[in-house]
N, CA, C and O of each residue as an XYZ file, in Angstrom:
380
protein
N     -24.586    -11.991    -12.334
C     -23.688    -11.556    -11.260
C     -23.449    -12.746    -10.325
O     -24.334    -13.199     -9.599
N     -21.881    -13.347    -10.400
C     -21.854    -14.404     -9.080
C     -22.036    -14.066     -7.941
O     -22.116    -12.859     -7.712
N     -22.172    -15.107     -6.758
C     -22.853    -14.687     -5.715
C     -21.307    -15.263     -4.877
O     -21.034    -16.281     -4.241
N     -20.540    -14.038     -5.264
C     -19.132    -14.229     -4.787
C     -18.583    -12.701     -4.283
O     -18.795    -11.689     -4.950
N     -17.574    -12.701     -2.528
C     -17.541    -11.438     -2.440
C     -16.049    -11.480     -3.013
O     -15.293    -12.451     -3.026
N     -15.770     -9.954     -3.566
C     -14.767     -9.576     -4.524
C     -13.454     -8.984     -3.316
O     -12.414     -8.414     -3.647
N     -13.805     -9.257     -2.159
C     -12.906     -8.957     -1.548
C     -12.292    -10.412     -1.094
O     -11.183    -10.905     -1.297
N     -13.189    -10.793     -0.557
C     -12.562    -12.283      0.571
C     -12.573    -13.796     -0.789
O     -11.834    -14.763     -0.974
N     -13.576    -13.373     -1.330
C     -13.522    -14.694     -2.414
C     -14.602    -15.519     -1.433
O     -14.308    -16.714     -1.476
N     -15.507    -15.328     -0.750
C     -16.121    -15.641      0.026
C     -17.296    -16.203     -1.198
O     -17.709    -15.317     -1.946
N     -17.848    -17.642     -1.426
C     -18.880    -17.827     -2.030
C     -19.963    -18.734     -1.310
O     -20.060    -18.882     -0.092
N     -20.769    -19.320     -2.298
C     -21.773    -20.569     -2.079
C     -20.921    -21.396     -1.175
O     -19.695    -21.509     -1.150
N     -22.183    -22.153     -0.169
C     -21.229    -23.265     -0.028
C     -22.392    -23.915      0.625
O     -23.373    -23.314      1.065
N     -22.169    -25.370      0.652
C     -23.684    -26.808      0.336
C     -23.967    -27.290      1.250
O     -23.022    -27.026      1.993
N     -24.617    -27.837      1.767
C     -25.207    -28.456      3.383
C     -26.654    -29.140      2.994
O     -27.337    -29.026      1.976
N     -26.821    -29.777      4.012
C     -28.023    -30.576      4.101
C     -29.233    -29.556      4.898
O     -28.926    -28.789      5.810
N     -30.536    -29.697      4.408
C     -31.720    -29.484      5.593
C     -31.532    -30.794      6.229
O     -31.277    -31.883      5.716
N     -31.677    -30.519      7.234
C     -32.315    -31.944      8.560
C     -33.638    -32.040      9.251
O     -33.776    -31.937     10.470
N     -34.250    -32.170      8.706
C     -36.082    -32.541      9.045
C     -35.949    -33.194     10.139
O     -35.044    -34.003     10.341
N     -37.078    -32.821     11.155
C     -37.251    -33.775     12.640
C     -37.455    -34.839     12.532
O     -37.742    -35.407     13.585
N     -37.430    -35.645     11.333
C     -37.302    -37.297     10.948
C     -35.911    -37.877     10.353
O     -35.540    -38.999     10.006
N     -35.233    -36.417     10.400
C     -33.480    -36.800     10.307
C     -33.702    -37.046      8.847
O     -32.966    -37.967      8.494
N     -34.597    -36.477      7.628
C     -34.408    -36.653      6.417
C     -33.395    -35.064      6.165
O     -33.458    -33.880      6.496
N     -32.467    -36.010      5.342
C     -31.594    -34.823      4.993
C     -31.888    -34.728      3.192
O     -31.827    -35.595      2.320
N     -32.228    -33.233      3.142
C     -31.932    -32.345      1.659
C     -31.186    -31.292      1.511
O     -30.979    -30.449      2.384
N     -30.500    -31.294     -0.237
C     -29.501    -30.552     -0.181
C     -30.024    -28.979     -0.154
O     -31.108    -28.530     -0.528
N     -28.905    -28.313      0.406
C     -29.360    -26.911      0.243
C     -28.468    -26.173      0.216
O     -27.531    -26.807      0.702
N     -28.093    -25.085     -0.080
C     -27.089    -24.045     -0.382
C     -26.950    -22.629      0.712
O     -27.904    -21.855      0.795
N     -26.029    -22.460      1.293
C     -25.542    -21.554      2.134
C     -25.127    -20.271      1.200
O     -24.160    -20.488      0.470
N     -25.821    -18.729      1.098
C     -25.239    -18.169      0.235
C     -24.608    -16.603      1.341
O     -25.174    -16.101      2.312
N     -23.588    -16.296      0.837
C     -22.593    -15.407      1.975
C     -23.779    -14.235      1.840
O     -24.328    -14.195      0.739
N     -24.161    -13.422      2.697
C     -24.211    -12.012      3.042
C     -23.725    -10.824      2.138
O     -23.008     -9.956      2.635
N     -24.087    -10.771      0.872
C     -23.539     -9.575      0.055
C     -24.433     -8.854     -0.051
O     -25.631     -9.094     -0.201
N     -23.604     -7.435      0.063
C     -24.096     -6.071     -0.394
C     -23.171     -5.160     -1.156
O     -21.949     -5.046     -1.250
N     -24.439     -4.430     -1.766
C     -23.706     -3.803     -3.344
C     -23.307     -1.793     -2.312
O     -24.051     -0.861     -2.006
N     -21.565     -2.081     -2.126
C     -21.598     -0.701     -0.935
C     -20.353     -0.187     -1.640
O     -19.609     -0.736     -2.452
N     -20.342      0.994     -1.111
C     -19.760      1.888     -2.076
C     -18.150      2.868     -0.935
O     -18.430      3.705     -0.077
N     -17.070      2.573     -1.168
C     -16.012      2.556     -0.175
C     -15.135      3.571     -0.897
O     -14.755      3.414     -2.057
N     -14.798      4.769     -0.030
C     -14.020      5.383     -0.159
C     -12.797      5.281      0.043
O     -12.399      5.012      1.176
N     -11.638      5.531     -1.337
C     -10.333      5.621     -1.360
C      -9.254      6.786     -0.879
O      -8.939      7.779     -1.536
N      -8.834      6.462      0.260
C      -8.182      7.797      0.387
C      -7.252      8.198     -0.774
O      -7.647      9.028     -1.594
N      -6.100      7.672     -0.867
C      -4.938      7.559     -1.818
C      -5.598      7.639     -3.378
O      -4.780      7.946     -4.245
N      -7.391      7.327     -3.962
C      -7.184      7.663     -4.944
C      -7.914      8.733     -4.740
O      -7.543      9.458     -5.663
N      -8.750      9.352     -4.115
C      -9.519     10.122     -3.515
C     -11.142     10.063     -4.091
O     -11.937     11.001     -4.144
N     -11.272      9.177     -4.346
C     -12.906      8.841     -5.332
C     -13.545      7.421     -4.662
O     -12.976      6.727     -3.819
N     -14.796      7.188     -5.223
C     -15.251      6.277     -4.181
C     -14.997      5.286     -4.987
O     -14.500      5.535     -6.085
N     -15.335      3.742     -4.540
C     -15.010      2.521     -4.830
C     -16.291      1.718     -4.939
O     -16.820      1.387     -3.877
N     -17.021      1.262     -6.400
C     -18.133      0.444     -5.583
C     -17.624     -0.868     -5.850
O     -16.824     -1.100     -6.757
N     -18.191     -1.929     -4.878
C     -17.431     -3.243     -4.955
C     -19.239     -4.127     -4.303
O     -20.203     -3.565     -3.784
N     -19.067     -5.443     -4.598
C     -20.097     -6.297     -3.998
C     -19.361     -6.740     -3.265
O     -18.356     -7.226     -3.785
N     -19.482     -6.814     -1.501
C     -18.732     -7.594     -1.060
C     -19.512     -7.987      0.567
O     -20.314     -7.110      0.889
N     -19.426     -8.778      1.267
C     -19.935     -9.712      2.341
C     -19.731     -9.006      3.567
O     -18.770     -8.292      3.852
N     -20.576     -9.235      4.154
C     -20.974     -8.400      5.531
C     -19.548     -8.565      6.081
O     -18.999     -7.483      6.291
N     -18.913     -9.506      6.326
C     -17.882     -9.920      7.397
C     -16.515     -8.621      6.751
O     -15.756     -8.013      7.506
N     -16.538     -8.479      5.127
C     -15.796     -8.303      4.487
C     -15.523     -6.889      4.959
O     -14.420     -6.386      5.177
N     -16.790     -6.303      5.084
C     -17.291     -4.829      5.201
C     -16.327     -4.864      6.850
O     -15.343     -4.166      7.097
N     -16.771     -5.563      7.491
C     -16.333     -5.517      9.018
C     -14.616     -5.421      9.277
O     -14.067     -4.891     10.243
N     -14.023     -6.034      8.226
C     -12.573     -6.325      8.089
C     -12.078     -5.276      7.628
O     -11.234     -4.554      8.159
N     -12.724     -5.129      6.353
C     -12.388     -3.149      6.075
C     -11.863     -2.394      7.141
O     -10.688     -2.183      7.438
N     -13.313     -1.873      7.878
C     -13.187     -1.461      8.979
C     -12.656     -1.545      9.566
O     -12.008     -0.501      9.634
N     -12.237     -2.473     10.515
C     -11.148     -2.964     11.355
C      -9.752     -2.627     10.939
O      -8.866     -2.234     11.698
N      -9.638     -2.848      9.469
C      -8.094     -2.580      9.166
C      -7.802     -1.155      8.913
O      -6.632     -0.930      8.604
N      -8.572     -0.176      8.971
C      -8.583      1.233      8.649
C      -8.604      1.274      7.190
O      -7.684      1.682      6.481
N      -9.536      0.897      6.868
C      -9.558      1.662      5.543
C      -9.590      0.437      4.357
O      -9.241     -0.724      4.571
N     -10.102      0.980      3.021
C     -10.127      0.286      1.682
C      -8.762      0.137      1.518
O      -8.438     -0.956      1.055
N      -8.021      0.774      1.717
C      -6.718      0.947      1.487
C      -5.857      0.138      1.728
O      -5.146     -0.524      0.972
N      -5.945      0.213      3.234
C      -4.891     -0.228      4.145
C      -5.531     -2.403      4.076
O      -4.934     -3.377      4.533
N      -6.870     -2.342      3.329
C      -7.346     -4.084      3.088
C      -6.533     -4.240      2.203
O      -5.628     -5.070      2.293
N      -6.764     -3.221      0.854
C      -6.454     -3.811     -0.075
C      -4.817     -4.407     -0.877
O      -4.493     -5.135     -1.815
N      -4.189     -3.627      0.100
C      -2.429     -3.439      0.545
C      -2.335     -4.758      0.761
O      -1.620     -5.395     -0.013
N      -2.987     -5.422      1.786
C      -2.487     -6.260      2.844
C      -3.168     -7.607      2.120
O      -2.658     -8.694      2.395
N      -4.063     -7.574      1.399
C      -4.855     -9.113      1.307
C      -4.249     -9.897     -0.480
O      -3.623     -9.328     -1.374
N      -4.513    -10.635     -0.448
C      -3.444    -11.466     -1.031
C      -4.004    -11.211     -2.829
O      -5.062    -10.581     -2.835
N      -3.607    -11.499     -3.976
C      -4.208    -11.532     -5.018
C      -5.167    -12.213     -5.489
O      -6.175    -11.840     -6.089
N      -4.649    -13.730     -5.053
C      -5.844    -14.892     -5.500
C      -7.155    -14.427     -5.041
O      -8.022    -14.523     -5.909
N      -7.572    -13.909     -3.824
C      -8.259    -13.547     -3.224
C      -9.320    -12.863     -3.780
O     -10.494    -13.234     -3.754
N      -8.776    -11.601     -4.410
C      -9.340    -10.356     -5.106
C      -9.935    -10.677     -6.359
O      -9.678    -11.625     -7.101
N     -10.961     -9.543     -6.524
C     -11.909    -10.285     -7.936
C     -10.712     -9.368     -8.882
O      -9.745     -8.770     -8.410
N     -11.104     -9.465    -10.348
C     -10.363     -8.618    -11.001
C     -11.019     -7.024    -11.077
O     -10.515     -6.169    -11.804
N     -12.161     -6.775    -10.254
C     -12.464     -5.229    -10.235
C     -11.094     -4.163     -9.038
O     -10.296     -3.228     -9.102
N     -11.841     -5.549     -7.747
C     -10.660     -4.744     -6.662
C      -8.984     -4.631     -7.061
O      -8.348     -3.664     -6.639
N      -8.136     -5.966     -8.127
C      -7.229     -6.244     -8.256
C      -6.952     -4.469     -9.210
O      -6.011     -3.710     -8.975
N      -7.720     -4.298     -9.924
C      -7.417     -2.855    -10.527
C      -7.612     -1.834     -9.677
O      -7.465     -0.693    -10.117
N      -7.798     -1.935     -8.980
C      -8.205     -0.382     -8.053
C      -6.916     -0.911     -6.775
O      -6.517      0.085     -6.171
N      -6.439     -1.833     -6.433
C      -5.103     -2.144     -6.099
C      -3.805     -2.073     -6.376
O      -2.721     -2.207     -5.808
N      -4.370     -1.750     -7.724
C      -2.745     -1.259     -8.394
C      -3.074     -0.447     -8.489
O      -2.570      0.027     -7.472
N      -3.899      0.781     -9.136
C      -4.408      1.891     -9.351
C      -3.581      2.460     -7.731
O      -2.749      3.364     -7.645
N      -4.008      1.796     -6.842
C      -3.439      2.495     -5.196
C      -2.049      2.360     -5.437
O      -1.416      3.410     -5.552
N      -1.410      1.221     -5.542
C      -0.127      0.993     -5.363
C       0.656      2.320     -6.391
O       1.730      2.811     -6.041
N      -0.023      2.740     -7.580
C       0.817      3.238     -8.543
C       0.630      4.580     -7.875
O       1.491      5.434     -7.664
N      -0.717      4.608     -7.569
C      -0.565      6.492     -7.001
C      -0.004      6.740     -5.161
O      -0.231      7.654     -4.369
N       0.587      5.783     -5.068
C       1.141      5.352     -3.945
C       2.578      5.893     -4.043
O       3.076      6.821     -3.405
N       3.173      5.050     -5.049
C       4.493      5.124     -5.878
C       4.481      6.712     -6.496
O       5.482      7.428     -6.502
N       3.482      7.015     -6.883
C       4.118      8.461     -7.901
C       4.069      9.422     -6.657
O       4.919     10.295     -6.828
N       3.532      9.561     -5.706
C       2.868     10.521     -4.591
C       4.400     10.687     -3.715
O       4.458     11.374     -2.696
């Protein structure tokens, strides 16, 4: 499982430790994921997705799985959310 969120595309990313003798080693920054489970209004079933604390917060903020997944761009999206995005859009369209 990558350690990538499927919403933001949020991954790894590299930095130094800095020791109080200013020795620098490499080390790895890894995002805040949790395995959470998001309800779809429009499909009416739940959604599970891995995705990053901040990600979870943006959800929220935007009202809904829905109303993120409308609005945020493709590149972005893993290919789990990219299906449950059209899955919305189509029962969007037939509704």
């Amino acid at each position: 499982m990558s350690r990538r969120c499927e919403l933001t595309g949020k991954g790894p990313m590299t930095g130094n430790n800095v020791s109080h003798a200013n020795n620098k080693t490499k080390r790895r920054f890894l995002p805040n994921l949790n395995d959470t489970t998001l309800h779809s209004e429009t499909l009416g079933r739940p959604v599970k997705l891995r995705i990053s604390a901040a990600a979870l917060r943006s959800v929220d903020h935007r009202g809904g799985l829905d109303a993120y997944l409308l609005k945020a761009k493709d590149a972005e999206l893993s290919d789990n959310a990219l299906k449950v995005k059209k899955a919305i859009i189509k029962a969007q369209a037939s509704a």
